[in-house]
N, C-alpha and C positions, 0 to 999 in steps of 0.2 A: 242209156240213162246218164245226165248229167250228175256230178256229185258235189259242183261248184253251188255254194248255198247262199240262196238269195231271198230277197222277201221286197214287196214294194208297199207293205204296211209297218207305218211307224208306228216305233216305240211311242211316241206323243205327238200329238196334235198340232203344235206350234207349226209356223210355218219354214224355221231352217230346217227343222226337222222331217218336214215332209218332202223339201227340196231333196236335201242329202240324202234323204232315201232313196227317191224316184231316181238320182242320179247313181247312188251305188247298185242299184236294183239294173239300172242299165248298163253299166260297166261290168255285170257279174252275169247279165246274161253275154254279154260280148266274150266274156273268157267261155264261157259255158260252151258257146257253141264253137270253139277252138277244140274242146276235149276231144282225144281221139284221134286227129289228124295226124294223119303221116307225113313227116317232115319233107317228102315229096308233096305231097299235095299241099301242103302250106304256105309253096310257093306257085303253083301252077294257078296260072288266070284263063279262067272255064270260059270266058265272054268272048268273041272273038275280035270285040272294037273295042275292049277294057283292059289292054293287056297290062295295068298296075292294079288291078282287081284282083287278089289274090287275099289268102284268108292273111300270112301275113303283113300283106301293105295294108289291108286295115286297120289290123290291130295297132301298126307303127299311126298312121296317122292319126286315131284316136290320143296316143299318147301324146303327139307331138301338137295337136289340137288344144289339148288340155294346158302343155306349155304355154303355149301360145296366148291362151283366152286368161289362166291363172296368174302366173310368171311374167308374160310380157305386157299384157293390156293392166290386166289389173294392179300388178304391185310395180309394175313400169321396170323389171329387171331386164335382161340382156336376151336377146333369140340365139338358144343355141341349137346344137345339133344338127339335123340335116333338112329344116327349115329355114337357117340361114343361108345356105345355098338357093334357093329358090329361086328361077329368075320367070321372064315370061316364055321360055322354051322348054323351062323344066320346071311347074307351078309344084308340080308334086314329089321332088326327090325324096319324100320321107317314104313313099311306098313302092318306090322303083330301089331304092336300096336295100327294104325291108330286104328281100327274095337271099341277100347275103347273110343274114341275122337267122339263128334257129327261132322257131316260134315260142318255145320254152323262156329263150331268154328274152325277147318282146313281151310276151305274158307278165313275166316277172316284172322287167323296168315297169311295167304301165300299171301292177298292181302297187309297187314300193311309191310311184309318183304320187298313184290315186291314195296311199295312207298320208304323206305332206300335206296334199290337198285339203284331205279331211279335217287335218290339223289347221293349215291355212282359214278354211270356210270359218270353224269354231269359235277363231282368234278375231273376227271381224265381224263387223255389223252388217246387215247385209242392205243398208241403205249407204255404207260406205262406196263411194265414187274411185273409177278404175284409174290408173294416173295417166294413163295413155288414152285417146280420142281414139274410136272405132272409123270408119270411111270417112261417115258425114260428116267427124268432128267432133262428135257427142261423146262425153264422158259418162258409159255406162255402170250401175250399181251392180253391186256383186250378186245381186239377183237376179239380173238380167241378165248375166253369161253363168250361174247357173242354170238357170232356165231354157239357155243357150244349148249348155253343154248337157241336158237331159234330151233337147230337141236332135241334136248332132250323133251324140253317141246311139239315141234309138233310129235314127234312120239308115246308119250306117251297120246297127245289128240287123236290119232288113238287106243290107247286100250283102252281110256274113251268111244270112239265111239263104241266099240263090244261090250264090259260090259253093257254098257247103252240100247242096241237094248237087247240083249240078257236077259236084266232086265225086260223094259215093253215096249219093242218096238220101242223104239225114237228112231227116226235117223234125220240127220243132224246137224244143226249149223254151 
């Protein structure tokens, strides 16, 4: 039984308000189903062509996701951490490093990120433009990489969910 408390029904109607639900309702299941895990298994990748699948190189990439889309797209600040590393032979060092990091303290950074964030969303309009160009060039509104980042973090709670069964059997949340 999860004790991580979540709800995907807003307090009101409007539509930031339904964004930053759906988005914290998916960030709270993504800790939810960390509950429990042994810090061996936190880092062991069940998959056997996935070996950066693990529960926490997810969690790391979700945070460092959320940098990324909030922090560097949107308010045009700097790439830090261990996304700035990244090249084309290591796309993904935020979750081949995670396996060094306990999963407690990955929890933590990505719940403290996710309260700035919330602060962030509140302070802005959400028809406001990100100052950084996505691939094409396109300078996306702050609702399209929330919408973004409700699409990202639920997909990625879908490989928390096989990792996690496939570790010691849990399923749901």
């Amino acid at each position: 039984m999860t004790t991580t408390e979540r709800t995907d029904t807003p307090p009101s109607w409007d539509e930031r308000t339904q964004l930053s639900t759906f988005l914290d309702y998916a960030r709270a299941t993504a800790r939810a189903k960390c509950e429990g895990v042994s810090a061996e298994d936190a880092r062991k990748a069940p998959l056997p062509n996935s070996p950066l699948m693990t529960m926490s190189g997810v969690i790391s990439h979700l945070r460092w996701v959320e940098h990324w889309w909030l922090d560097v797209v949107f308010l045009g600040g700097e790439l830090q951490g261990p996304l700035a590393e990244a090249t084309d032979e290591d796309p993904d060092p935020e979750m081949r490093t995670a396996v060094d990091v306990p999963l407690p303290r990955l929890l933590a950074e990505y719940e403290e990120q996710n309260a700035r964030h919330r602060r962030l969303v509140s302070e802005h309009d959400l028809d406001a433009k990100a100052e950084r160009p996505i691939r094409d060039g396109l300078h996306v509104d702050l609702r399209w990489i929330l919408l973004h980042l409700v699409e990202e973090t639920s997909r990625h709670n879908g490989h928390l969910d096989i990792v996690r069964e496939l570790l010691d059997g849990s399923t749901g949340v």
